[in-house]
C-alpha positions in Angstrom: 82.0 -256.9 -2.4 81.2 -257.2 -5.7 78.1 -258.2 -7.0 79.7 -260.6 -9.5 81.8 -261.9 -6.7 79.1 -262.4 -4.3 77.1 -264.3 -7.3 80.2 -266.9 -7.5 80.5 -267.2 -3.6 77.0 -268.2 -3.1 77.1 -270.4 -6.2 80.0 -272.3 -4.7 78.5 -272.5 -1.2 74.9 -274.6 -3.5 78.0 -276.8 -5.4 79.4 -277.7 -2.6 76.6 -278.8 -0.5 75.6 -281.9 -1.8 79.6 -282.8 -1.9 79.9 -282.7 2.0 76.1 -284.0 2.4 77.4 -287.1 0.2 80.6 -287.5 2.4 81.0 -291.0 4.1 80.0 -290.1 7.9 81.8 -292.7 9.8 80.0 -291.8 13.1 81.9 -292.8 16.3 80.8 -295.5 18.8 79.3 -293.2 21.9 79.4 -294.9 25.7 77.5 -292.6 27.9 76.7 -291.6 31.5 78.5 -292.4 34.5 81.1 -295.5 34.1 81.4 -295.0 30.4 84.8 -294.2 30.4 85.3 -298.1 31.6 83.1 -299.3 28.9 85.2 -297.8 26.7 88.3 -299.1 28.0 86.9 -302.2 27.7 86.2 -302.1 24.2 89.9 -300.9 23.2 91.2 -303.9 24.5 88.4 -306.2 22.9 89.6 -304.6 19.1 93.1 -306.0 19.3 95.0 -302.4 20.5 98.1 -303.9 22.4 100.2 -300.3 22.8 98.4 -296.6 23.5 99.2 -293.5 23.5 97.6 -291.1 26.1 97.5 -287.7 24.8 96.7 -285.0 27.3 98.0 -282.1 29.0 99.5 -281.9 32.7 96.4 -279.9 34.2 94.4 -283.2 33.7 97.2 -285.2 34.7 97.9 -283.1 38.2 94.1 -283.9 38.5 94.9 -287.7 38.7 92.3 -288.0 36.0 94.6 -289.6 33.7 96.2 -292.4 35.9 93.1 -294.4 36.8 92.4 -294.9 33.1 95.8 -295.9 32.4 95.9 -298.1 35.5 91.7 -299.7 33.8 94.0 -300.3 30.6 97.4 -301.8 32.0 95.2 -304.0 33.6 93.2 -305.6 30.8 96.3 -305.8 29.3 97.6 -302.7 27.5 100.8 -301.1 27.6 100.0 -297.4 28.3 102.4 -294.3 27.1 101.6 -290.7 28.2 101.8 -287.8 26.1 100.9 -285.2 28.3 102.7 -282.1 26.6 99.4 -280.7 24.6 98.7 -277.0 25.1 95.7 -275.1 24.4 95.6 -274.5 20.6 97.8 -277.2 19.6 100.5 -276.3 17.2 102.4 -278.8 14.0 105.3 -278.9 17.2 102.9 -280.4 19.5 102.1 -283.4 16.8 106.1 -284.0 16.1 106.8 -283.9 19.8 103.8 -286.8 20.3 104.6 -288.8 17.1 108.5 -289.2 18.0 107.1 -290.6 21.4 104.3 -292.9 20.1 107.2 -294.3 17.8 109.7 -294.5 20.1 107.4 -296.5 22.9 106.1 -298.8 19.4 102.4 -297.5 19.7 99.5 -298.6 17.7 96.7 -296.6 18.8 96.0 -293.2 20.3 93.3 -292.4 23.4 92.9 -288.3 23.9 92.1 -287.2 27.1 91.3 -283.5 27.1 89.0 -281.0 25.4 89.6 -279.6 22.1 93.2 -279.4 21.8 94.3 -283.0 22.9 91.5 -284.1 20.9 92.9 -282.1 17.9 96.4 -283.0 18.7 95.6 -286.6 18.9 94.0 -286.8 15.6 97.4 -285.0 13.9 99.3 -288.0 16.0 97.4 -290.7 14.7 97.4 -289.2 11.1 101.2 -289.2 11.2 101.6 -292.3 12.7 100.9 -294.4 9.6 101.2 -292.3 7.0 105.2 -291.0 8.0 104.8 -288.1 6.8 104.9 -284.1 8.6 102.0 -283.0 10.1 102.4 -280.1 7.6 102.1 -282.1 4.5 98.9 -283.7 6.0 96.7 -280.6 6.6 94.0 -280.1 4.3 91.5 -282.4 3.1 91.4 -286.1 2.4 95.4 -285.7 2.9 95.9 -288.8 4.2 96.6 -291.5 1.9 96.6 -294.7 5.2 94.1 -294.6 7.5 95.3 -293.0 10.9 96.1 -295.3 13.7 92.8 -295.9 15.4 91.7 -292.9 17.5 89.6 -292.9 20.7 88.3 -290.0 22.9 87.8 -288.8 26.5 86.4 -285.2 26.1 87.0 -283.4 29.6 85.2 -280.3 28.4 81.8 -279.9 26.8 82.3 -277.6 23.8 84.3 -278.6 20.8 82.2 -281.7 19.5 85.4 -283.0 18.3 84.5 -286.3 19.5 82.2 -286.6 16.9 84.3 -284.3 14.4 85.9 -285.4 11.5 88.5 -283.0 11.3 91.0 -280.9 13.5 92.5 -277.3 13.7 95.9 -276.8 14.4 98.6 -273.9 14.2 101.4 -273.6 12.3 103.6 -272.1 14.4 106.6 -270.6 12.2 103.6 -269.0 9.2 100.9 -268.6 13.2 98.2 -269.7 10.7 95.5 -272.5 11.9 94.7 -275.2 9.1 92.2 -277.9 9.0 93.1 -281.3 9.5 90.4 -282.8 6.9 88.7 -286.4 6.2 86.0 -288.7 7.8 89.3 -291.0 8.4 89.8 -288.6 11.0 87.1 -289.6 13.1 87.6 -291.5 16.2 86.5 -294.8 16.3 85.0 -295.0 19.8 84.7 -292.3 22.9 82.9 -291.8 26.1 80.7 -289.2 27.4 81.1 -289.2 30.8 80.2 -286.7 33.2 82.5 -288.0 35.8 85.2 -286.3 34.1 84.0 -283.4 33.4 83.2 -281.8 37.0 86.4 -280.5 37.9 85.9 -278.4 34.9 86.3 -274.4 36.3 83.3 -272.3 35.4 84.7 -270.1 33.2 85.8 -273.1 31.2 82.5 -274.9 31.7 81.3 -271.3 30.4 83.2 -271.0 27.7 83.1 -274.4 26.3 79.1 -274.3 26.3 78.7 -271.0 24.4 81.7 -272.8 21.6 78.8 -275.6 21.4 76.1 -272.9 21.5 78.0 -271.5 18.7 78.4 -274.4 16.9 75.0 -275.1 16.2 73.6 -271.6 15.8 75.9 -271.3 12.5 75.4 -274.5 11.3 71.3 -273.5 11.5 71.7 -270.2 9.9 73.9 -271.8 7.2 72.9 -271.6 3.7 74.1 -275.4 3.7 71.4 -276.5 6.7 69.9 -279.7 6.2 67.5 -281.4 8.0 69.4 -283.5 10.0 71.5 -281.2 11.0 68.6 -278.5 11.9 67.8 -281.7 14.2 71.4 -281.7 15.9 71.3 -278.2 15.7 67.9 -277.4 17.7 68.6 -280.1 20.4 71.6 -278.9 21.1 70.6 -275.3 21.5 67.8 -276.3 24.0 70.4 -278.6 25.9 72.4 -275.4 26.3 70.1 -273.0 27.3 68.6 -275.3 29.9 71.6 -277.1 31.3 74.3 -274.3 30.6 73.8 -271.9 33.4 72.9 -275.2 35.6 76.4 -276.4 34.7 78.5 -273.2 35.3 76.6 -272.8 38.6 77.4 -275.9 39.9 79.9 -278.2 38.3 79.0 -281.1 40.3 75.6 -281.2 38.9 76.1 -284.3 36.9 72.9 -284.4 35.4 73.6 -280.7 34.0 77.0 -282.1 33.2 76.0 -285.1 31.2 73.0 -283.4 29.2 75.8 -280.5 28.2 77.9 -283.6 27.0 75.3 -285.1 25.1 74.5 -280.7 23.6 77.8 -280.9 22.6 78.1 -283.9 20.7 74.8 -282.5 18.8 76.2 -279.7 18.0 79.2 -281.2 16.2 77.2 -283.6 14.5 75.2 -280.3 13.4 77.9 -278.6 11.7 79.1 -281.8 9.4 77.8 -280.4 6.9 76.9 -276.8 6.9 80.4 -276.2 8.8 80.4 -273.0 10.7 80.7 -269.1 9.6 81.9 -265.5 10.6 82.3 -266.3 14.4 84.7 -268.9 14.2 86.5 -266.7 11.0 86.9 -264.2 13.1 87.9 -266.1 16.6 90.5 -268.1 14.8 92.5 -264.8 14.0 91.9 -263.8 17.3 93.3 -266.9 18.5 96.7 -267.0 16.3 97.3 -263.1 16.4 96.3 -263.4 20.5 96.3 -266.8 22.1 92.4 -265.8 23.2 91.0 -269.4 23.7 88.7 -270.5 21.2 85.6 -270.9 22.7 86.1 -267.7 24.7 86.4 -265.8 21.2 83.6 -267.5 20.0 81.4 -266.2 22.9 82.5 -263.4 22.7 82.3 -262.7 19.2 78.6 -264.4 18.7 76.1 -261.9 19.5 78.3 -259.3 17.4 77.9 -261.4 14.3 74.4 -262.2 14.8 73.5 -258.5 14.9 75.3 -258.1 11.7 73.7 -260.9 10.2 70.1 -260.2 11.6 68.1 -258.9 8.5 69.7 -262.2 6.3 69.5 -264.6 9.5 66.1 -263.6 10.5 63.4 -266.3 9.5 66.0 -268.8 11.2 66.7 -267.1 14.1 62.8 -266.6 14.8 62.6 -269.9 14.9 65.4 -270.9 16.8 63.2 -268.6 19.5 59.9 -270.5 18.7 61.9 -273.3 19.6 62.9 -272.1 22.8 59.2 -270.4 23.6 60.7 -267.2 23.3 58.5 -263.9 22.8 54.5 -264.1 23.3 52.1 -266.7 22.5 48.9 -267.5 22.2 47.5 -271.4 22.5 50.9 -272.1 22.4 51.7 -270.7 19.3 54.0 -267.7 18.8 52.0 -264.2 17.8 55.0 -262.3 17.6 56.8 -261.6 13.9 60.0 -262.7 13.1 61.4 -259.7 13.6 60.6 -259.7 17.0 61.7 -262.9 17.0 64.8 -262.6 16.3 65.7 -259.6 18.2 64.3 -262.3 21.1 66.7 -264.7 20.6 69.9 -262.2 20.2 69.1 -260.9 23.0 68.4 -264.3 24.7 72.0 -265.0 23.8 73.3 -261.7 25.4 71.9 -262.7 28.4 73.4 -266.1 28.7 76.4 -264.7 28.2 75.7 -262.3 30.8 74.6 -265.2 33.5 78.3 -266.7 32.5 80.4 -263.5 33.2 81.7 -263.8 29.6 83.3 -260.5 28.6 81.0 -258.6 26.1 84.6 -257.1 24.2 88.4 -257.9 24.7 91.6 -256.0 25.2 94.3 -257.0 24.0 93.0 -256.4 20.0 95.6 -253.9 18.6 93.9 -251.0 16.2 96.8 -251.4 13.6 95.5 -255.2 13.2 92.0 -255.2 11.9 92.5 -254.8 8.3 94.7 -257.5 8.0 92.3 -259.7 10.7 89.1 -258.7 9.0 91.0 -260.0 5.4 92.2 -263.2 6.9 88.5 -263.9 8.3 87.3 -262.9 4.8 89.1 -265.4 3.0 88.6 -268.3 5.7 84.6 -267.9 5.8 84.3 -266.8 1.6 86.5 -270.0 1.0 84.4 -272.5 3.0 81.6 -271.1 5.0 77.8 -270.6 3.3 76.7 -267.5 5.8 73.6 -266.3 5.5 75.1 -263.3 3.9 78.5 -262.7 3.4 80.4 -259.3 4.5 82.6 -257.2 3.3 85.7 -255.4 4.4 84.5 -252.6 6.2 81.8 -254.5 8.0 84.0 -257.2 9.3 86.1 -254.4 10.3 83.3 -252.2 12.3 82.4 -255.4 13.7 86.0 -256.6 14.9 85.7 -252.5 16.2 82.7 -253.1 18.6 84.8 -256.0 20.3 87.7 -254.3 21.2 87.8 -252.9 24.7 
């Protein structure tokens, strides 16, 4: 890259900043712990919603997790639709199929049920719902001229932070490109933590839906758009994970482990409001479009790669993302080893929780004749609106797309 281009990038990522840290943060109403998901039943039908849409998918439904909250809603006097279609990576076809049936059935609100996807997929609905136009023409930021049919949220998964999130990514199946669903309007209005829901969770989702948190809030710390409220989020949440994580994916009955990885993941969307994210979700989105690898499996996968490339940039930050975690040696309490050392800690810290979870350290089914073309189309999504601590160029991204293929 350029030095003249790399002057502009960085310029843009200090511009932009205070823009998102001035953005109107609507922040969801949170129920949490066990029972929560009644409270928040409870509290749709006390703001006047006569007519929901369920949006899920048919694992969760097969796991009768759906009908007892339909049943909680029928009977406090809410008609109750399901959408239960939603796939993992939810594409524009997924949002028509779920708007033609919310209009058909006369709905007025939306209640996902899910982890990422129906959450994403649900936002798309509601968007469409009152605005009547495609889910294509909405994608982008602050596309939405009405305010989307109020949202609420279930998460099923702890990973995504979309709960919290005021946006959504979904594919667009005929150009297989993801793009951002945009807007604080976006953010539900209400949803419930509970852990309840979350312990028939498999381990490898458990595992990879904690390292997509763990992920989250590692970017938004090394960003070059941190603040401190979202270090805050960011260092909470990265505790959370490292103590409750392995817990979690050991036994997913462990509702304490269940509910503090609920509460890690929320942090860590709150974490990347403004900062956003970086190279690791650049580079797992392509691997999602071109692949159908699961986010939060890519974005285990690729972490530790990306933090190695970033390491001499990253390193004051990631030295003290290990002091927070009492990594390395100390003395009184206080660390004596340098940040290098540091750093190099906390990598490898992250190599080994990745380890304890059985996530792959590189994937096969990346094709050699791909990587140019997936290291330029994780370029131009990070250079476009991600603040890394340093940005790369071609060839890195492509030696480091390299080391992950099996």
């Amino acid at each position: 890259m350029s030095p003249i281009k790399s002057a502009l990038l960085k310029s843009y990522a200090l511009l932009i900043s205070p823009v998102l840290a001035r953005m109107t943060r609507r922040q969801p109403l949170l129920f949490c712990g066990e029972g929560s998901t009644n409270q928040l039943c409870d509290y749709i039908a006390g703001v006047d919603n006569k007519n929901i849409l369920l949006v899920t998918d048919q694992i969760l439904i097969d796991l009768d997790l759906v009908a007892p909250i339909s049943s909680r809603l029928q009977e406090l006097g809410i008609t109750t639709t399901t959408f239960g279609e939603v796939d993992p990576d939810p594409t524009f076809d997924h949002v028509r199929a779920g708007v033609e049936i919310a209009r058909e059935n006369n709905c007025d609100s939306v209640l996902a049920i899910g982890g990422g996807s129906s959450m994403d997929c649900a936002k798309g609905i509601a968007a469409c719902m009152t605005n009547h136009k495609d889910i294509g023409e909405l994608v982008g930021l602050n596309k939405c001229k009405n305010w989307p049919a109020p949202l609420f949220v279930i998460p099923t998964t702890a990973g995504t932070g979309s709960e919290v999130s005021p946006g959504a990514v979904l594919t667009d199946p005929v150009k297989q490109h993801k793009g951002g669903l945009g807007g604080s309007r976006h953010m539900p209005l209400a949803a419930a933590l509970d852990p309840t829901f979350m312990t028939t969770m498999p381990p490898a989702v458990t595992a990879a839906s904690g390292m997509d948190a763990l992920t989250h809030a590692i970017e938004a710390y090394i960003s070059r758009r941190a603040t401190q409220e979202s270090d805050r989020y960011a260092l909470l949440a990265i505790k959370l994970i490292f103590d409750y994580l392995p817990r979690a994916y050991q036994n997913g009955q462990d509702l304490n482990a269940r509910m503090n990885m609920a509460i890690a993941s929320t942090y860590a969307g709150l974490a990347c409001f403004t900062p956003l994210v970086g190279y690791v979700h650049a580079i797992a989105h392509r691997l999602g479009e071109n692949y159908h690898v699961p986010h939060g499996l890519a974005n285990a996968v690729v972490l530790p790669h990306v933090l190695e490339a970033s390491s001499g940039a990253a390193e004051h930050r990631l030295a003290e993302i290990a002091r927070s975690l009492n990594l390395g040696n100390s003395d009184l309490g206080k660390s004596t080893d340098s940040d290098t050392a540091l750093s190099r800690a906390f990598i490898d810290a992250v190599r080994t929780l990745s380890k304890q979870l059985e996530i792959p350290e590189q994937l096969d089914v990346i094709k050699s004749e791909d990587i140019p073309s997936l290291a330029k189309s994780a370029l131009k999504e990070c250079h476009i609106n991600y603040a890394p601590p340093k940005y790369f160029n071609k060839k890195t991204c492509e030696q480091l797309i390299k080391r992950i293929q099996m």
